[in-house]
Structures are given as structure tokens and as C-alpha cells.
N, C-alpha and C positions, 0 to 999 in steps of 0.2 A: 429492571436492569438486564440488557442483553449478558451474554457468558454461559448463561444455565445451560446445560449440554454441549459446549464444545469441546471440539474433540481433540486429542492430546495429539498432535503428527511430530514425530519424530523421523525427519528429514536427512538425507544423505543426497548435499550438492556438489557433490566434489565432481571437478570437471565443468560444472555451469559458469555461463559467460554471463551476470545479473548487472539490470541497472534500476536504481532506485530513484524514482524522482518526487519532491519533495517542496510541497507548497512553500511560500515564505512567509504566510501570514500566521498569529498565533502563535510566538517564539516558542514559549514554554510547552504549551502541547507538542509544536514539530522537533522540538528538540529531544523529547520522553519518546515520541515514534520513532526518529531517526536511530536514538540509541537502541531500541529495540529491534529496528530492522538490522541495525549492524552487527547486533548480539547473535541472531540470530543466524546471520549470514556466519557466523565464524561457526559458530555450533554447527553448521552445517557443512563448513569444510568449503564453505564456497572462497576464493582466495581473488577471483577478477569478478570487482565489484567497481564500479560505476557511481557516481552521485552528483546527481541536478539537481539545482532549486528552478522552480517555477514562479511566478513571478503570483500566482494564487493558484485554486482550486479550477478554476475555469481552463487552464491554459493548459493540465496532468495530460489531459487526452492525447493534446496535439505530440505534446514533448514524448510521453509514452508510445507515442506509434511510431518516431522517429526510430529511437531506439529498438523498440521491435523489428523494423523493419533494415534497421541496422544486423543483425544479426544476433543479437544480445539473445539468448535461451530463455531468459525470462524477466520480467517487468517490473516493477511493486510502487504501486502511488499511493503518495502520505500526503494528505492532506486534511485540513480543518474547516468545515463551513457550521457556521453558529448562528440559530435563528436571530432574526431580528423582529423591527417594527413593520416592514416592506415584503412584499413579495418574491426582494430578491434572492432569497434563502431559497424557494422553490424553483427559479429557473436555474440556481447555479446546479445547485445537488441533482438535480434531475438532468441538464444538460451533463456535466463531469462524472453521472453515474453511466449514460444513456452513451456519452463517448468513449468509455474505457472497455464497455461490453462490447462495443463497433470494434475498436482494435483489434481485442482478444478474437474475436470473433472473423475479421480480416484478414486480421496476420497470422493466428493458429499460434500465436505467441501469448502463454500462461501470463493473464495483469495480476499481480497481489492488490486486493481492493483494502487498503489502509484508508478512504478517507470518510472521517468521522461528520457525520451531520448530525449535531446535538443543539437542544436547546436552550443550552446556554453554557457557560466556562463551565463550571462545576461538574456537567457530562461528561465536556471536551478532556479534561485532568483525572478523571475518574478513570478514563480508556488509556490513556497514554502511555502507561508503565513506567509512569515518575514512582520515588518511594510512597507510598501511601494510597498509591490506584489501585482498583479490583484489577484492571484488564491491563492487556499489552497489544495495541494495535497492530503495533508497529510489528513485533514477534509474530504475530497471527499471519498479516498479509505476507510476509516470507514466507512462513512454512506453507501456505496455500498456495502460491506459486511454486515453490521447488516440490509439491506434492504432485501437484499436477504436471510439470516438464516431466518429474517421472514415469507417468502416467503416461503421458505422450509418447516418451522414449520406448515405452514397454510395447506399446501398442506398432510404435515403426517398425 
């Protein structure tokens, strides 16, 4: 089980302009992310916050670098891809991983990497931050993004 050592960030976004964009496949998983990206987002004082569905996991990149390059201070993609019988589980996660690191890395705009590639539901709900998950994806890829705008700001 991923978790064992991460780190506790406790985040101050006040003043951040975030958008979060957010697969639609996998109700229940993206519904436990979303509420935890949005938890998060208040804990953090952030107040303009943004929210896209994507239409899947394939499609986070495109809509995430819009909004990066929209002006948004920071990014956060939730997303779900769940192995199958196909090989399509390795081009999605490996394309949607391979494009979010392009953005961040283009636009110099911090992505939250929320999206969960598990092998099956029972990962996928374990991560989510429903009542009864170990993790909280969705809280994670917030505070890594509003850690890192930080970071960035510190550095301008």
C-alpha cells in the first residue's frame, strides 16, 4: 500500500487562483477525490476555485494545460484508470501521466497529480478518502500543488 511516509504539508493558498479538473468516469472514487480536493482547498484558504469534468483520464492533460495557461496559479487532476484485460490501462496512464508532467513542465504551472492507476475498484476506494479509505488522493494532489506555487512564489 502506497502512504508509508508521506509527508504531512500543511498549506497556506490564500490568494491562489486553482482549477481542478476531474475525470468522469468511476462515480464513486471521483466523487471521494473531488470532496477531498475541495476540503482541502478550503483548509487552505484558497476561495477561487475552478471545477471541470473531463470527459476521462486521457483527456486531464489537454483541459489541464488550458487552464494553466489560462492564468490559474495552480492545476490538480483527479482522475481514475483501473486495470483491465487489455493493454489499454498502460497507454492511458502512461499517456495522462507523460502529459501532465509536459504541462507542468511547459507552463511552469504546479499540476496536483490525483490520478489513481490501480488494479482494480478496491485500490481505486481505498485511495479516495470515502469513510473507510486508508488515503485521500484527492487532499494529497491539493496540498502538492499549493506547496509547490509556494515554492515557486518564494523563489520569484
Amino acid at each position: 500500500m502506497s502512504g508509508g511516509g508521506a509527508p504531512t504539508l500543511a498549506v497556506d493558498g490564500s490568494g491562489a487562483r486553482v482549477a481542478f479538473v476531474a475525470s468522469s468516469w468511476h462515480t464513486e472514487v471521483m466523487d471521494g477525490l473531488i470532496a477531498g480536493a475541495q476540503a482541502a482547498l478550503a483548509d487552505a484558504n484558497v476561495t477561487d476555485v475552478t471545477l471541470e469534468r473531463a470527459p476521462g483520464s486521457f483527456e486531464l492533460p489537454i483541459l489541464c494545460q488550458a487552464y494553466a495557461r489560462a492564468g490559474f496559479d495552480a492545476v490538480v487532476a483527479l482522475g481514475v484508470i483501473i486495470r483491465g484485460g487489455t493493454p489499454h490501462f498502460e497507454y492511458v496512464s502512461a499517456a495522462a501521466t507523460d502529459g501532465l508532467s509536459r504541462v507542468a513542465l511547459d507552463t511552469g504551472v504546479p499540476i496536483g497529480f490525483g490520478l489513481l492507476t490501480t488494479d482494480d475498484d478496491a485500490q481505486a476506494l481505498d485511495r479516495a478518502g470515502l469513510p473507510g479509505s486508508r488515503e485521500d488522493k484527492g487532499r494529497e494532489a491539493v496540498e502538492a500543488a499549493l506547496s509547490a506555487w509556494n515554492v515557486l512564489r518564494s523563489i520569484a
